[in-house]
N, C-alpha and C positions, 0 to 999 in steps of 0.2 A: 223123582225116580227112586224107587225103594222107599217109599214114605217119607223122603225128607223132601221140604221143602224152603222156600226162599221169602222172605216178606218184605220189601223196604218200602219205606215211609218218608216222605220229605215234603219240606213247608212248599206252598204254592205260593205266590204273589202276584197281585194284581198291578201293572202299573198304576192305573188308575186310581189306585186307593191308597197310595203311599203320600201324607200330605205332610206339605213344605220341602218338599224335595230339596227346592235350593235352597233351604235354611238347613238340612243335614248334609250336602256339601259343605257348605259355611262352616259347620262347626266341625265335623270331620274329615275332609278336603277328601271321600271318598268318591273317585270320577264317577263311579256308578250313578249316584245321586244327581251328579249333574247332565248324564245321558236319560234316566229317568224322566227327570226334567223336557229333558227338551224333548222326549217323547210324549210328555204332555201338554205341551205348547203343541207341538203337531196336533194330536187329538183335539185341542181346545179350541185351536185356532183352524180349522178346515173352513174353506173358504171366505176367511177375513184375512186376505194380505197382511191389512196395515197393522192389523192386531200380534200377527205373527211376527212383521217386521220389527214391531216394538217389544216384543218378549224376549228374542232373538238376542234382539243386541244386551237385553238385560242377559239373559244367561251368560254372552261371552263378557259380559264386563265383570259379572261372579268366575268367571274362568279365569282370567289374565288376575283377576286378586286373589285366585287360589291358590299361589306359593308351588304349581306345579312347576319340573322342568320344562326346558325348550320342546324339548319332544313330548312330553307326554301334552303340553299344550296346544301343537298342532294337529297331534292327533285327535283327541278331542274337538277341536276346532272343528276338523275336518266333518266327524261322526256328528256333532250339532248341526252343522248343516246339511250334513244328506237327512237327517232328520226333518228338520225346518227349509225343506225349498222355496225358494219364490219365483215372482215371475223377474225375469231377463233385465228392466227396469229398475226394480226394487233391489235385485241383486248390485246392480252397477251404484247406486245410491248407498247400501249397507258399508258395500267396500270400501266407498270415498268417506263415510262418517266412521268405520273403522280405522284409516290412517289417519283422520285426523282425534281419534281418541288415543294412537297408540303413539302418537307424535305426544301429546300431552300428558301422558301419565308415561311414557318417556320408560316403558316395562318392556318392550319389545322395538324390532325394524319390521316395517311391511316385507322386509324380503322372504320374513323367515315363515309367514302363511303368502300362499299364490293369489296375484288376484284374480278375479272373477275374468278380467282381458285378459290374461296370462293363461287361463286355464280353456277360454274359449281359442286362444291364439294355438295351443296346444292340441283342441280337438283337429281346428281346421291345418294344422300342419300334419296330422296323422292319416286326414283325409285327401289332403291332396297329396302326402307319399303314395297311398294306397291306389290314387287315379294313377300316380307317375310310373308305378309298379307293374301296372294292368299296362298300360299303352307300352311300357320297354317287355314285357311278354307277349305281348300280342305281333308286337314289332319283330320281335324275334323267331314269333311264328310264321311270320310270312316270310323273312328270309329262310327259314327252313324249308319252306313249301316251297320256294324257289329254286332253294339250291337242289332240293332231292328231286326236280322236274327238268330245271335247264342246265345243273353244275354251277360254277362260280358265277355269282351276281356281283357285277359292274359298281360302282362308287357311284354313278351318276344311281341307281338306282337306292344303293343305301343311303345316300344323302337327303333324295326323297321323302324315304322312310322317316328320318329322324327328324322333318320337319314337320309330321303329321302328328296330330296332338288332340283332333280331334274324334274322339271314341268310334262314332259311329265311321266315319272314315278310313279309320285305322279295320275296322270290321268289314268295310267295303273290300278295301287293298287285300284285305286275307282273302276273302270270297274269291277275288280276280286272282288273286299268286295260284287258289285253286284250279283254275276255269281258264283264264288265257291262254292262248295258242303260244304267247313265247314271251319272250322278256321285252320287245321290243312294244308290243302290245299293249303289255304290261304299265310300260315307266310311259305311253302316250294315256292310258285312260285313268292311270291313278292321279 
């Protein structure tokens, strides 16, 4: 605008062309170098598990001797492995030869990274919150549909309710809270 203008110029880098990655963590303990890293293990290793699995544990064994803190080690940790996935098997295998290398170089507690059952125990608890969540709304909804049709619903029929747990069921009982002639109807065909 008005004849001035703007120019900026800055270096590009290739992952891929950056060699000995983890020998420039080694000697600079710059994390970058060792995310680097493990995104070249990714790239190198695309479908060879085993090759991966064995890279893998090499980059966290140059992590735990990297003189990082507690946290910047788990995080790290964490970012080398969303980098380096495996399959579900190999995964349960890496975890058990990692506490027994953190048990011996005596640098760390397994508590202080999650295990792999720790972190699946934690998917399937967030999942079956989400089911518990769905069936106490739904649940709720048929007692709404009830009370705004017949007024106050009876105990024998919220008791019912509270034993149903089964999704599609729970979608029945709403359809019928809608559709039933009465409450008595109701607590015979649910």
């Amino acid at each position: 605008m008005g004849g001035c203008s703007l120019h900026f110029e800055f270096p590009t880098f290739k992952v891929i062309d950056l060699e000995d990655a983890t020998g420039v963590f080694e000697r600079t303990g710059n994390p970058f170098a060792l995310l680097v890293a493990a995104h070249q293990v990714a790239l190198a290793t695309k479908g060879d598990t085993s090759s991966r699995y064995a890279q893998r544990f090499g980059l966290v064994r140059r992590l735990y001797r990297g003189g990082l803190d507690r946290r910047q080690l788990v995080d790290l940790f964490r970012l080398i492995e969303a980098l380096t996935r495996l399959p579900e098997e190999l995964e349960l295998r890496f975890r058990q030869e990692l506490a027994t290398f953190e048990r011996t170089e005596a640098m760390m507690t397994t508590e202080s990274i999650p295990s792999f059952i720790e972190v699946k125990a934690k998917e399937a608890g967030r999942q079956e919150g989400r089911q518990e969540g769905r069936a106490e709304g739904l649940e709720q909804a048929i007692l709404d549909a009830l009370e705004a049709r017949f007024g106050a619903v009876p105990e024998e029929i919220r008791s019912k309710l509270r034993g149903l747990t089964d999704p599609e069921r729970l979608r029945q009982a709403h359809r019928l809270a809608i559709t039933a002639p009465g409450l008595q109807q109701f607590l015979v065909e649910v």
